[in-house]
Each structure stands twice: as structure tokens, then as C-alpha cells.
C-alpha positions in Angstrom: 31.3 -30.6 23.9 31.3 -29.9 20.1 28.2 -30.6 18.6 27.4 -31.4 14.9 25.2 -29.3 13.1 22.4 -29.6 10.0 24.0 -28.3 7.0 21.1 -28.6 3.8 22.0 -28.5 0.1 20.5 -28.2 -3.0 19.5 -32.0 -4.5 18.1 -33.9 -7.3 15.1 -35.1 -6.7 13.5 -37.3 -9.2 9.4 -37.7 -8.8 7.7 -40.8 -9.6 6.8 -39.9 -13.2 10.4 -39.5 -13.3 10.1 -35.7 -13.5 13.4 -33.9 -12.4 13.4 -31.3 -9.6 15.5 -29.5 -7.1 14.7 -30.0 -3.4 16.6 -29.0 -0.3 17.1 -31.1 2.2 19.8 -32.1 4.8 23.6 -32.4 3.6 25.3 -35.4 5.5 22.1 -36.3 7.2 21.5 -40.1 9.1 19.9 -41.4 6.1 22.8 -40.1 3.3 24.3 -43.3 2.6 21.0 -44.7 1.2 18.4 -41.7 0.2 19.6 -41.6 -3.3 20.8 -37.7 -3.7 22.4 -36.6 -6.3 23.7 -32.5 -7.0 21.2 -30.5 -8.8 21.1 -30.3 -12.1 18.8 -26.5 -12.3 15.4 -27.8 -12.3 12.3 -26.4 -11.0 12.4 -26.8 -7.2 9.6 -28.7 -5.3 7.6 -27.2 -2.5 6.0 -29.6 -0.3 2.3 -28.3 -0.1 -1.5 -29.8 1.2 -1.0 -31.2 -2.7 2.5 -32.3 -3.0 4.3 -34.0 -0.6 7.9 -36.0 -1.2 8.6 -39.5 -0.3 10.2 -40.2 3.2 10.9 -43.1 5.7 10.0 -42.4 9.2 12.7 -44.4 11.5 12.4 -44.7 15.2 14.2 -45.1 17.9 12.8 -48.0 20.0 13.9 -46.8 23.6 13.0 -42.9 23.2 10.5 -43.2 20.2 12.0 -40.2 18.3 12.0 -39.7 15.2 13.0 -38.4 11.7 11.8 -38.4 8.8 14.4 -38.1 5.8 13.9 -37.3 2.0 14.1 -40.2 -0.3 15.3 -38.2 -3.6 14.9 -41.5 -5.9 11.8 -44.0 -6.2 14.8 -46.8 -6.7 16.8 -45.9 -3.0 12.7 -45.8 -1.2 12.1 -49.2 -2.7 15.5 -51.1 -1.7 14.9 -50.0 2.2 12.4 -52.3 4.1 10.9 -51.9 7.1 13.6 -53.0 10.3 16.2 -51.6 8.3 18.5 -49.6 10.5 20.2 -46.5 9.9 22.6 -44.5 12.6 21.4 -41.1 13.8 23.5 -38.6 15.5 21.7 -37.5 18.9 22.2 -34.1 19.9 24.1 -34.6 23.9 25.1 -38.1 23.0 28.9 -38.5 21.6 27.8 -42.0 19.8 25.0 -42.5 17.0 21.7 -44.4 18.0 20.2 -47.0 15.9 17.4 -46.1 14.4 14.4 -49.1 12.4 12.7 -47.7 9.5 8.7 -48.1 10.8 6.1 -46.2 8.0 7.3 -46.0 4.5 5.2 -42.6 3.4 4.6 -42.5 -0.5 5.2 -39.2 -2.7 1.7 -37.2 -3.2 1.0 -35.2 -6.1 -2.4 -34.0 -7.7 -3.5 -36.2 -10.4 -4.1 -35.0 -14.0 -6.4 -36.0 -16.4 -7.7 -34.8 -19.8 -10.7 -32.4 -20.0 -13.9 -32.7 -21.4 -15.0 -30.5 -24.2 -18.6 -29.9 -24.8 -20.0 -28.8 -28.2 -21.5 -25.3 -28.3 -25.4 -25.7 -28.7 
């Protein structure tokens, strides 16, 4: 039996300080219909680090408690999904999607800046 398989592209990915940037992430993917990609318009790309980390959804599925995590490439797309939303997610052996519930809702992480101080010379 054919099996499909994870393509990734190139997207827009749009932080919260609405800072454009290019991150890869799954082409076609169970969450594509509402993660808010976009094509890339040449930014900078993103690498996820201990310091930055991109906003995803965690869904589950209730009967085998998998998993996955998708991208959410827009602040606007991550707010309109609650929690108990479902998406469909193509199971590797199975020839019909599985329902998946959207559980944690993980916020974007990036280092915080502030100004410096600048002491007089003495």
C-alpha cells in the first residue's frame, strides 16, 4: 500500500512583534488548512534554539495518545484555534485520517530585550 510522505517547504513565518522570517516546516501537513502559511518572502530564517522557540498546537489522538505538534506561522491562525478543535491527521498503515483535539496551546519564546545602562566614567 502507497503511503504518503512529508514534503517541507520554505514559509512565512511572522513572530509576535510581527517580525518577518523564513521557517521550514511541513508542506501539506494535518494542520495546513488553518496554520496560517504563507510562501516566503526572503527573510532571515528562524532556528528554533534553548532561546527561541515557534508557536505550535499539540493535538492528540484520544484512543492512541499520539501526537503532533504543527507550526503555527501567524499569531492570528494560533489564536482562532481553541482547545477541542479537531484537525484530520494521516496515520502511517491506516488508509483513513484520524481525528485529532487540539490539547496544549505552546506560545512563541524569544529572549527579551531591553535598553542598557550607561554609567558615567568616574
Amino acid at each position: 500500500m502507497a503511503r504518503n510522505q512529508k514534503n517541507f517547504q520554505n514559509f512565512l513565518y511572522v513572530d509576535d512583534n510581527a517580525t518577518h522570517w523564513t521557517k521550514r516546516g511541513e508542506d501539506g501537513g494535518a494542520a495546513a488548512a488553518v496554520d496560517g502559511h504563507a510562501a516566503h518572502d526572503g527573510s532571515p530564517t528562524w532556528i528554533d534554539s534553548s532561546r527561541m522557540k515557534v508557536r505550535r498546537i499539540i493535538y492528540q489522538d484520544a484512543t492512541t495518545f499520539r501526537t503532533v505538534d504543527p507550526i503555527f506561522y501567524t499569531t492570528a491562525a494560533f489564536n482562532l484555534v481553541a482547545l477541542g478543535d479537531i484537525i484530520a491527521v494521516q496515520v502511517e498503515g491506516l488508509a483513513t485520517t484520524v481525528n485529532y483535539a487540539a490539547v496544549k496551546k505552546v506560545a512563541e519564546r524569544q529572549p527579551s530585550r531591553g535598553t542598557s545602562r550607561q554609567l558615567p566614567d568616574v
